[in-house]
C-alpha angles and dihedrals in degrees: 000000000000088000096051089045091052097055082039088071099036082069101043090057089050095051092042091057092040082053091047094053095045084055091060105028127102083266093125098180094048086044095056098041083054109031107019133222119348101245116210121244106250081071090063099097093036085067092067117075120190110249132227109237092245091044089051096047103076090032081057109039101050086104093056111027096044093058087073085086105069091013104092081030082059099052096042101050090061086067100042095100086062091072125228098319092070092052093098094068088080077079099062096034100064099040079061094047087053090051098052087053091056092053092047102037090049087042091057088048079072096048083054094053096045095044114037099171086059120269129200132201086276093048091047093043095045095049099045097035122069093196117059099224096092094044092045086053088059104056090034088063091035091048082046086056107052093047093055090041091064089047099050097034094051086047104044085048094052086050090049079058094044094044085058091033107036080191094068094064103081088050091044092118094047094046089054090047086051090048100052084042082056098041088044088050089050091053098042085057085051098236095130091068100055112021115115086176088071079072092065101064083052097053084046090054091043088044095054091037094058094040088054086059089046093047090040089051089048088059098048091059097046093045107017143274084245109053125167092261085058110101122215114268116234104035119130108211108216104270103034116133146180089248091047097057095046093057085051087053088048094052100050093050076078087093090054087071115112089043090118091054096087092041091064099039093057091123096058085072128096107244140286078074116180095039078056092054100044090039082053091045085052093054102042092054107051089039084054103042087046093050090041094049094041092038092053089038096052082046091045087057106041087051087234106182122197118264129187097220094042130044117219089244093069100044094050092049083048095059092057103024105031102204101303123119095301100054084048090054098041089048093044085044093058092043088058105046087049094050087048083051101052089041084050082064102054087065094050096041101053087033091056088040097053096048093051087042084051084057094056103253110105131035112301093221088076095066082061109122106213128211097301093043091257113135085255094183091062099040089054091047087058105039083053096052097045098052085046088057089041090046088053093041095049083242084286106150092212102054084054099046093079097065077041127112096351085109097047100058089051088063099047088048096051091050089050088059093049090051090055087046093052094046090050101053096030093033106162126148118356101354105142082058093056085040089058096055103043089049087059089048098047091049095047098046090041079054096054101042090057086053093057096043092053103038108040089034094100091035089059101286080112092065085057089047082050103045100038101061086045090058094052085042085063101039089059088055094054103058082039084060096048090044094050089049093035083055084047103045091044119107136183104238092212099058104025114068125165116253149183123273142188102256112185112196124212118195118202115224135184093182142313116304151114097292101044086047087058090047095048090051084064103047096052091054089065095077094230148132100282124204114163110208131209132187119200124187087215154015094266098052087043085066095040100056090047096056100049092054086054094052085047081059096252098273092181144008111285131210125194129192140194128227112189083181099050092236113130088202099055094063099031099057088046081058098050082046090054090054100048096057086039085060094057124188084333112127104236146119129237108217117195119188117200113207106231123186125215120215117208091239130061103220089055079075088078095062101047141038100041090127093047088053095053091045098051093046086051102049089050099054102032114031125041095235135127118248129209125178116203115202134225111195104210110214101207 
């Protein structure tokens, strides 16, 4: 069954990537069945409404709010082994969880004050830091996070499905894959980016959410609030330590990541805008600390314990609702508001990648806007990481929660820094107040980050503190790279003036036929020196070839060349090499155009041309030479 199940997703990814490059080939009839028309780029801006407060909160908040479901699971699961008695540190956990909330969501209060026009962990990094260490660092944990936050949400939606359906569970990493090829499918068709109707699922989840605490709290008071499941607070199960519990905490601030989303979207709202996005962050927070405390307390009393089979969502919606409609809406719910999460991110993530990559330091294919105007190439970068993460963690949130989160509280931390460093220099009214706050926020999210460091390293958060220095390595290396070509591409338009050169052509020719005489039209019609050039394996051909270009009337020189060693390469690169120092200290080009014929049909690719590709790819990397391809269309 296991075996059936593995090639099962082989396929799957095969087909998810096919699916991918299909979305962004030249393949205009699959592009606009998927995808839909192309749009032109003054409509860019038309695309993006202004949103009510109440309208972008639960746009906004997906991310967030929707973490409450595996959260308190997170953190629990990292005391199981400690048996019942340790069941009451759900409790704790998540007070400091809510706590932790408070301090972030004030301290980007700040962020929204300072920086009006939204401004992330990279824009706030980048403005207040000379150097771009702390600002790559940023966007390197940000762009770590996305990632992962693909990965968990998509998986922690498709176990809230196997805990109601037992039958999914053995599909549960096909069912993800086919959930990021869908999500990557939704932003390509830019409907991330406008839909109001996206707000509706996460008012349904909060509702539910909030209506689970109501009906938990009904049944307290008919049957207790301490009922026989609920273990004693205050015991310390042998083996319990201070480590041990961080790492629980750690692993519960899972559910904190999404916080920075409203602070770089300030511009989305309807003025006045940053009243709208404070007004958003108050509201968040109190709707997520209520649903987090009454969501671990309801657990805490009904002794829920973490199972892999079955979230403790489910089993807590079990207890009041059995399986009837509610549970089905609760659990649906819960798939939906995960998968908004993870397609919330596909915005952040190729956004934040375009506007590094703007800077120069990563890739600047990246700042490319695709058919619908979304930034495709880094929607299908991260569409491709994160299945490859759900593919090597069977698509199981907590063996993913470990890498989880780390990144993002780097990047909070490093935007807590920027923001010291901006109330400092710009001071103005007020501003010890605002420096205050952002110095408890940098040293509790510095805390925390070092928390996570220590206590998840062994369990994968290694692979993070890897990973993440090699990215900004790289993308060091890559500025260095633009800087270097921009410095050798740069003229000085007095001095330097475009002139005329000698260019010799050489047309290669493998006999005398329809195609070479095409080739050798064009050729002509350049008005340049003209050499055709032959190469024949042996004597024989030699003659052959040289007789049959005296019958066609010798339209041009020929040169023919011999190979001993039947490589067309080999004699034809001796031969550029004899012009060039023939050519002496005299400025020209030498231009070779190589005749290429086009079957009808794709596949008969296949059959032809095999001699004109490893020619082209060698001349480009190897010989300073121009290239030029000529066509022949075949008609059958």
């Amino acid at each position: 069954m296991h075996h059936h199940v593995f090639w099962l997703e082989i396929v799957f990814i095969l087909l998810a990537f096919i699916a991918m490059w299909f979305a962004v080939s030249n393949f205009s009839s699959v592009k606009r069945i998927f995808i839909g028309r192309p749009l032109r780029s003054k409509e860019l801006h038309a695309q993006h409404t202004k949103l009510f407060w109440i309208i972008a909160l639960p746009i906004l908040s997906a991310d967030l709010y929707s973490s409450v479901a595996y959260g308190p699971e997170a953190g629990m699961t990292e005391l199981v082994g400690l048996g019942a008695s340790a069941k009451w540190f759900i409790l704790p956990i998540t007070i400091s969880t809510i706590l932790l909330l408070a301090i972030l969501i004030t301290s980007y209060i700040m962020g929204v004050i300072a920086y009006p026009s939204g401004g992330g962990a990279y824009a706030i990094a980048k403005d207040n830091f000379s150097n771009p260490l702390p600002s790559l660092i940023a966007s390197s944990s940000l762009l770590i996070d996305y990632i992962l936050t693909v990965a968990v949400s998509v998986s922690a939606a498709v176990e809230a499905v196997s805990s109601a359906y037992p039958a999914v569970g053995p599909y549960e990493t096909i069912v993800a894959i086919v959930c990021v090829c869908l999500l990557v499918i939704i932003n390509l068709r830019g409907v991330a980016e406008s839909a109001k109707i996206f707000a509706w699922p996460t008012f349904l989840f909060m509702a539910c959410m909030l209506l689970l605490i109501v009906v938990g709290l009904t049944n307290e008071a008919s049957y207790g609030f301490v009922q026989p499941a609920t273990p004693p607070i205050g015991q310390f199960p042998p083996g319990v330590t201070v480590l041990l519990l961080l790492k629980a905490f750690s692993s519960a601030c899972s559910a904190l990541t999404g916080i920075e989303t409203i602070s770089n979207a300030v511009p989305v709202f309807r003025e006045p805008q940053q009243k709208s996005a404070i007004k958003t962050y108050i509201a968040l927070g109190v709707v997520t600390a209520i649903t987090l405390m009454g969501f671990a307390y309801h657990l805490y009393v009904q002794g829920i314990t973490p199972d892999i089979h079955n979230t403790m969502l489910s089993q807590l919606a079990g207890v009041y609702y059995g399986h009837g409609p509610m549970y089905q809406i609760l659990i649906w719910s819960t798939f939906i508001v995960l998968i908004l999460a993870a397609n919330s991110t596909f915005t952040g993530f190729s956004q934040l990648a375009a506007i590094v990559a703007t800077d120069g330091f990563l890739p600047r294919a990246l700042t490319n806007r695709g058919d619908r105007l979304g930034y495709s190439n880094g929607i299908i970068v991260l569409a491709g990481l994160a299945i490859v993460l759900i593919v090597a963690f069977r698509a199981h949130t907590n063996a993913l929660i470990p890498l989880y989160a780390i990144g993002v509280f780097l990047s909070f931390t490093v935007a807590q820094l920027g923001l010291l460093r901006r109330w400092k220099r710009v001071r103005g009214p007020k501003w010890g107040i605002k420096f205050v706050i952002n110095l408890v926020g940098f040293i509790i999210t510095a805390l925390v980050a070092v928390i996570f460091a220590v206590t998840k390293f062994i369990d994968g958060a290694w692979l993070v503190l890897i990973v993440l220095p090699i990215i900004v390595f790289l993308s060091m290396m890559i500025k260095r790279h633009y800087n270097q070509v921009a410095q050798q591409l740069k003229i000085d338009p007095a001095e330097t003036r475009p002139g005329a050169h000698r260019v010799i052509t050489i047309v290669l020719v493998s006999g005398v036929h329809r195609v070479v005489s095409n080739t050798l039209s064009f050729a002509k019609s350049l008005g340049t020196e003209l050499v055709a050039v032959h190469v024949g394996f042996d004597h024989e051909d030699i003659e052959k070839m040289e007789q049959k270009w005296e019958e066609w009337g010798n339209p041009c020189r020929l040169v023919v060349l011999r190979s001993s060693y039947r490589s067309i390469l080999e004699p034809i690169s001796r031969f550029i090499q004899a012009l060039e120092k023939w050519e002496g200290e005299e400025p020209g080009h030498i231009h070779i155009v190589v005749p290429q014929f086009i079957p009808k049909k794709w596949w008969q690719n296949i059959l032809h041309n095999q001699s004109a590709l490893l020619l082209r790819a060698w001349f480009f990397w190897n010989k300073d030479v121009v290239i030029t391809t000529v066509p022949y269309h075949l008609q059958k």
